[in-house]
N, C-alpha and C positions, 0 to 999 in steps of 0.2 A: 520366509521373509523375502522379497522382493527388493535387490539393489539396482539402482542405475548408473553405471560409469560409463559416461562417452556417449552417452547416449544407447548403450546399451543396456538390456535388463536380462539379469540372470536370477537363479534364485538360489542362496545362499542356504548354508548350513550352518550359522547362527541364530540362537535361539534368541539371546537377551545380548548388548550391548552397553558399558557405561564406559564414561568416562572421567577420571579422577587427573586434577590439576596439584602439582606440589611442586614450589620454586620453578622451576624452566623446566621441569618433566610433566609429562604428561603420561597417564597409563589409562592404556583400553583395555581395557578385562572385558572377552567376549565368551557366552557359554555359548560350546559346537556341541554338535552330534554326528559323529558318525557311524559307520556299521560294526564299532568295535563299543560305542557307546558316548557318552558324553563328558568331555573336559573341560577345562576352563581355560582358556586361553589368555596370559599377561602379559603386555608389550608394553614395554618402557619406551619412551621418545625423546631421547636429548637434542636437539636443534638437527631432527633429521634422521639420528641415528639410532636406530631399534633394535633392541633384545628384545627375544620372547623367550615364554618358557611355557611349556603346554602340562595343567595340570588335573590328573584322570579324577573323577568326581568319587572315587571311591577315597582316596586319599584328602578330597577338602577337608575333613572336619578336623581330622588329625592339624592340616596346617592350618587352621584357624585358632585350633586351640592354641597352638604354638604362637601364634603371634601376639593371641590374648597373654600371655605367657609374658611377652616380650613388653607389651605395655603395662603387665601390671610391675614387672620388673623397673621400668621408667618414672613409673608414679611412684614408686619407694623410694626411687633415688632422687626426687625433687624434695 
């Protein structure tokens, strides 16, 4: 992929890019690659201020399940 900032163009080590909107945050989840393999990359955005946290694709599905987890937990307690 092909980025240009400043009028410069580099090529980046992001495969896929999205962006998720929730109250005043915003989260970029970017899958990289590099020569150790590919993560997923989550950055939280509060007016500015960013956490990330880089997560190896061997571990996704573990934390997806985990979070399915976490909503089927929320829909019991509604």
């Amino acid at each position: 992929m092909v980025i240009t900032r400043k009028n410069v163009e580099y090529m980046s080590d992001f495969l896929k890019s999205e962006k998720v909107f929730a109250d005043r945050k915003v989260f970029y989840l970017d899958l990289k690659e590099n020569d150790r393999g590919r993560v997923l990359k989550i950055t939280e955005d509060v007016n500015g201020r960013r956490d990330t946290i880089m997560l190896p694709m061997s571990a996704l599905q573990e934390f997806v399940d985990t979070l399915d987890e976490f909503l089927d937990y929320e829909e019991e307690e509604e």
